[in-house]
C-alpha positions in Angstrom: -20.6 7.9 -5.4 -19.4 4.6 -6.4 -16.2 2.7 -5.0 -14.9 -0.1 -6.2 -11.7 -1.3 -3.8 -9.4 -4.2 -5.2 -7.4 -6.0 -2.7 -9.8 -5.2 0.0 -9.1 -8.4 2.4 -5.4 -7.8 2.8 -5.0 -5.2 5.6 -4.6 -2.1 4.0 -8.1 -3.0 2.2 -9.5 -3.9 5.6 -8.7 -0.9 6.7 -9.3 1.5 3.9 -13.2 0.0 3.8 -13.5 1.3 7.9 -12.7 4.5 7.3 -15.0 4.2 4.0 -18.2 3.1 6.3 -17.3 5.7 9.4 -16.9 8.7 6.6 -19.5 7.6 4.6 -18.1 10.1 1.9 -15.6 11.5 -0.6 -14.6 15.1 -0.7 -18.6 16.2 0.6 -19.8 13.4 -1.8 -21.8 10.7 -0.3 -20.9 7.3 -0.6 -23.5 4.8 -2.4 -22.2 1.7 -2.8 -18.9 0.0 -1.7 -17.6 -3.3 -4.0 -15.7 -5.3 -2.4 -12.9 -8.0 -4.3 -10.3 -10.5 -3.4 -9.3 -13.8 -3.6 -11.1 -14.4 -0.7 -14.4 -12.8 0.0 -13.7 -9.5 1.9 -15.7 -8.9 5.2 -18.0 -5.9 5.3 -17.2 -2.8 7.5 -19.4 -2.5 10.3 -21.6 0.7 10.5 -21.5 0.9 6.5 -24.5 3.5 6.0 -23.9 2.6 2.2 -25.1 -0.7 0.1 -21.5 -3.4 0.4 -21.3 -6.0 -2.2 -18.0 -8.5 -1.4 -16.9 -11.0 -4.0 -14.1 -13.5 -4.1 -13.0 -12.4 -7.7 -9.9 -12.9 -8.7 -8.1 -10.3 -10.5 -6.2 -12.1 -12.7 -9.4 -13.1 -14.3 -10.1 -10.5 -16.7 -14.1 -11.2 -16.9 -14.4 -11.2 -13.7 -13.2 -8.3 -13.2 -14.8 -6.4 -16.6 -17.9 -7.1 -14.8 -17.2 -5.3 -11.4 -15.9 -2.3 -13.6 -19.5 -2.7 -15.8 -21.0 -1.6 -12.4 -19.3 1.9 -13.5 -17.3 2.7 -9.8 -16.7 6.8 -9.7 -13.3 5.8 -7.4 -11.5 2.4 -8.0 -8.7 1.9 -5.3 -6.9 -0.7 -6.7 -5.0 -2.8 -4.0 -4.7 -5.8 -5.0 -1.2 -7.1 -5.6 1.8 -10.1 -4.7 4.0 -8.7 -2.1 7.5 -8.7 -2.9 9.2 -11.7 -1.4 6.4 -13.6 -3.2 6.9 -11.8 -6.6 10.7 -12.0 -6.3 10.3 -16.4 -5.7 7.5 -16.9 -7.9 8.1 -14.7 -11.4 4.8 -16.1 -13.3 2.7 -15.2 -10.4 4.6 -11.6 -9.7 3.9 -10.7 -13.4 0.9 -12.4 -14.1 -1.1 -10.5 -10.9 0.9 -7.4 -10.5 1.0 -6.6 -13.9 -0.8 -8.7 -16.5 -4.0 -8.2 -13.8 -3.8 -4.2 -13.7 -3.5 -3.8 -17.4 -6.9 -6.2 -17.5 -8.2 -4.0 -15.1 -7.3 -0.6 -16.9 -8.8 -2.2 -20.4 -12.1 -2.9 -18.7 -12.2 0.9 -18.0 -10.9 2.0 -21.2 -13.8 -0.4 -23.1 -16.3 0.6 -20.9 -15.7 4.0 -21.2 -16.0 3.2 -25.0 -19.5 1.8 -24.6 -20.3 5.2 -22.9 -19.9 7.0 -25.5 -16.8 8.7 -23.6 -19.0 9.6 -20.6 -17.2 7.5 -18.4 -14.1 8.8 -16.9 -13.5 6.9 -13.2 -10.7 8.1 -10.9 -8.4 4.9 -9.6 -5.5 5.3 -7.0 -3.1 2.9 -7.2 -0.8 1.3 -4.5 2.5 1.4 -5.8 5.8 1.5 -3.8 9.2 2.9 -2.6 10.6 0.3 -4.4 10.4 1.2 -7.8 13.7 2.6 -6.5 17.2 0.9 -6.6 20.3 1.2 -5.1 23.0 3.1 -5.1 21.2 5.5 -3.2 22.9 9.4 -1.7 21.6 10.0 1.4 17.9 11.2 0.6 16.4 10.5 -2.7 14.2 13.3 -3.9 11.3 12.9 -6.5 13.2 13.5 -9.4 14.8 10.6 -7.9 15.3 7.5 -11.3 13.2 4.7 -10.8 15.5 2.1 -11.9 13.8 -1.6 -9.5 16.0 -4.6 -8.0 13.0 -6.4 -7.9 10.2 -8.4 -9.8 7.8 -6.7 -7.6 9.7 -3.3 -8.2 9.8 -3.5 -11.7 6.0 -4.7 -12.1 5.1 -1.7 -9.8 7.0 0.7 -12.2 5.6 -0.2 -15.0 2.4 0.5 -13.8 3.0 3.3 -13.1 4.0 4.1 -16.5 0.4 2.8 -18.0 -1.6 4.7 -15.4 0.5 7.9 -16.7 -0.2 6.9 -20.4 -3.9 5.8 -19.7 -4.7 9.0 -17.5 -2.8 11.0 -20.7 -5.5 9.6 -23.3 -8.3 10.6 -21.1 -9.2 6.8 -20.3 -9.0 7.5 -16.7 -7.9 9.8 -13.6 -5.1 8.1 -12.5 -2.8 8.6 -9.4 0.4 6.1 -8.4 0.9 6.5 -4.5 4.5 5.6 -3.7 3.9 4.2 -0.2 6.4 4.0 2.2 7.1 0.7 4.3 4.4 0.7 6.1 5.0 -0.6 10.1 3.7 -1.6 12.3 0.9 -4.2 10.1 -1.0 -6.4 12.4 -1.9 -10.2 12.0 0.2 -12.7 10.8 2.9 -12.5 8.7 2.9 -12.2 4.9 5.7 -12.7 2.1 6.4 -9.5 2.1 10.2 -9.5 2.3 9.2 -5.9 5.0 7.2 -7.9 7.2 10.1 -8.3 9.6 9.8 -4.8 10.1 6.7 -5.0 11.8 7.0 -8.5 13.2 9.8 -7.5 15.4 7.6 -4.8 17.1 4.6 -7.1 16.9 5.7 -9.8 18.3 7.5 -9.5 21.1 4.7 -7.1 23.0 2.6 -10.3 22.6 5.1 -11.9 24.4 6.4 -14.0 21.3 9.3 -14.8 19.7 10.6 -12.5 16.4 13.0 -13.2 13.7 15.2 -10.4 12.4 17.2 -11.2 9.4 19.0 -8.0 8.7 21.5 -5.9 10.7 20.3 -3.3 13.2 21.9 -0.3 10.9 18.8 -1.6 8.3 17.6 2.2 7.5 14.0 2.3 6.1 11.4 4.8 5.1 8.1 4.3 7.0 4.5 5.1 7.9 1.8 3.4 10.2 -1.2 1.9 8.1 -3.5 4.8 9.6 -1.3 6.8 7.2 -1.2 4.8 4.4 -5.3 5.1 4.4 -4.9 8.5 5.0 -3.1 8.9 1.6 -5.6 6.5 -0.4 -8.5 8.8 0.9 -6.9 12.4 -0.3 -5.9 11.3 -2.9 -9.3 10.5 -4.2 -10.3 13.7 -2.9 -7.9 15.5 -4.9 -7.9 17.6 -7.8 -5.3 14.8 -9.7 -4.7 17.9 -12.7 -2.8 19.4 -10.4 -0.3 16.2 -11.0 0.4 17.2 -14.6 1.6 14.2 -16.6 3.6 13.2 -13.5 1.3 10.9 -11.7 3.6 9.3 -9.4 4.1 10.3 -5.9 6.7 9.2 -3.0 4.3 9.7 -0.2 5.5 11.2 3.0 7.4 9.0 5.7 9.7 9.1 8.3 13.1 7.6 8.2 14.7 5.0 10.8 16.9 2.3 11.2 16.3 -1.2 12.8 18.0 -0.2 15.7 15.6 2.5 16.6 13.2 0.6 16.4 14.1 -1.6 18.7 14.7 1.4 20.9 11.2 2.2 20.5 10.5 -1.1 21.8 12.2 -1.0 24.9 10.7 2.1 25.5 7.2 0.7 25.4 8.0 -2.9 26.6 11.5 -2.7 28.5 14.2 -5.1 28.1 12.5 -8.7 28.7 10.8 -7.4 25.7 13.3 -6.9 23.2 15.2 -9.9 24.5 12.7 -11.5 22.4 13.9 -10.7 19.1 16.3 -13.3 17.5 19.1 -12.4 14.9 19.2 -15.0 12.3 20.8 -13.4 8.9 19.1 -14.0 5.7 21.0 -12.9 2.7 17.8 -13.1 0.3 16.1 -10.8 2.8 18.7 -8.3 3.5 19.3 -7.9 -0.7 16.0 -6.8 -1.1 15.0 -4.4 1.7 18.9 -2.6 1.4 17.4 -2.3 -2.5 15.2 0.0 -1.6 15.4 3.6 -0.5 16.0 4.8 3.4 15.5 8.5 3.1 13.0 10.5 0.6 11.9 13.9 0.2 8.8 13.6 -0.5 8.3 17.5 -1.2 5.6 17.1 -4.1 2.9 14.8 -1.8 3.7 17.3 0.9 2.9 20.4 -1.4 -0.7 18.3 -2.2 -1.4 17.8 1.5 -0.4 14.3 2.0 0.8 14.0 6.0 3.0 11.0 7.7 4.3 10.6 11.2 7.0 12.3 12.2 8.7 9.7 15.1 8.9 6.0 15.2 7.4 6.0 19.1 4.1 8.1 16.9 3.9 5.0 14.9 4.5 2.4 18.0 1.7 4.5 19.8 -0.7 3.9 16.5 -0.3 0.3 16.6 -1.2 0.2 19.9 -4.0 2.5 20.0 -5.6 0.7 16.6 -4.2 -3.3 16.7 -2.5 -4.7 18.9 -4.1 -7.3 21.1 -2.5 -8.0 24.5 -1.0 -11.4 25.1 -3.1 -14.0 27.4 -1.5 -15.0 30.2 
């Protein structure tokens, strides 16, 4: 088997290509080769029993990335996007990566497909996101839920999600849209991502640093640890996608939570001195975009597949510390 991951220096990539190297397979089928793309050259898992190839290839370069899908990948997980505070303050870059790129991408595999004489059909999961969603919201959206985005980066991620429908339709391709969740608690430095202050004021302070929180603490958001979010990528490529039907969208699994809790998590784990170390500083471009997006979802279709989240912020707290965080120095 053949995997092709776009994306794959960000931290979800980073991730996704350990678990690739310690399984070393897809639903009992072994792994051959990994590819590897970014912007910036992605590092190679350690323990990889498979061949890795990483390229700095940017996607927004359709040749470039014609070539990587000439290589014929069985699984494409295709990660590579502009996170949403970036997409919402830059418009040509939003559009111009997160969609203009992913139809390039999806017309390399319809053309090559074509030169195979129709022999070849790859599957690609595709990190979409709770907010193709917008406000007003009821209490729990379920996933019949309209998708009607707030965002640039919302709207781009919906209309993907529309092609990868229409493409898996005419055969071009296999294609699932995974929903995911906010996911908490990322390591490493911050991003754009208008969500990061989610994890940063968990992050931060239990390496004894300051951490900026923009919106109130009754901020309610839906949420899963990066182990999860993996988790998803990996079944889903595992799964029969025909038992989507023409639906190929789905709201993974989370759990819901406010700010607040979270910071209740956080004293549990690092007591007070540690929470005196996040600073309220309101941002009204922050707080329009994150109370844009859903709080609450039943995600009762991944669930019926097999798709599993936690079930408690202090399971997600406990993730983070068992797979990244890194003590402060003293």
């Amino acid at each position: 088997m053949r995997i092709l991951v776009t994306g794959a220096a960000g931290m979800i990539g980073r991730k996704l290509s350990a678990r690739l190297a310690a399984d070393a397979a897809i639903a009992g089928q072994p792994i051959e080769t990994v590819h590897l793309i970014d912007v910036v050259a992605p590092t190679p898992p350690a323990g990889a029993r498979f061949a890795t190839l990483c390229e700095a290839i940017d996607v927004a370069a359709p040749s470039t990335v014609a070539k990587a899908i000439a290589a014929r990948p069985d699984v494409v997980f295709h990660l590579a996007a502009v996170v949403s505070g970036e997409a919402e303050s830059d418009f040509d870059k939003g559009y111009a990566v997160n969609l203009d790129a992913t139809r390039a991408l999806f017309e390399a595999i319809r053309h090559e497909r074509e030169r195979s004489g129709g022999a070849y059909r790859p599957r690609l999961i595709y990190a979409s996101s709770i907010a193709v969603f917008g406000a007003p919201f009821p209490e729990t959206i379920d996933d019949d839920f309209l998708a009607a985005p707030l965002t640039s980066y919302g709207a781009q991620k919906a209309i993907v999600e529309l092609l990868i429908a229409d493409y898996s339709r005419r055969g071009f391709f296999e294609g699932a849209a995974l929903r995911l969740p906010t996911v908490v608690v990322r390591p490493g430095p911050a991003n754009r991502a208008a969500s990061g202050f989610f994890s940063s004021i968990i992050r931060e302070p239990l390496c004894g640093r300051e951490a900026i929180l923009p919106t109130p603490e009754t901020t309610r958001l839906w949420c899963a640890s990066p182990r999860a979010a993996v988790g998803f990528f990996l079944h889903a490529a595992a799964l029969d996608l025909e038992r989507l039907g023409p639906r190929r969208s789905l709201t993974m699994p989370g759990f819901s939570t406010t700010v607040g809790e979270q910071i209740e998590a956080l004293r549990r784990v690092g007591g007070d001195a540690v929470v005196r170390l996040i600073r309220r500083q309101p941002d009204e471009s922050v707080r329009r975009i994150v109370f844009g997006w859903p709080g609450r979802c039943e995600a009762r279709r991944a669930q019926a597949l097999g798709f599993v989240a936690e079930s408690s912020f202090d399971e997600i707290v406990r993730i983070y510390l068992e797979d990244d965080h890194v003590p402060a120095v003293a």
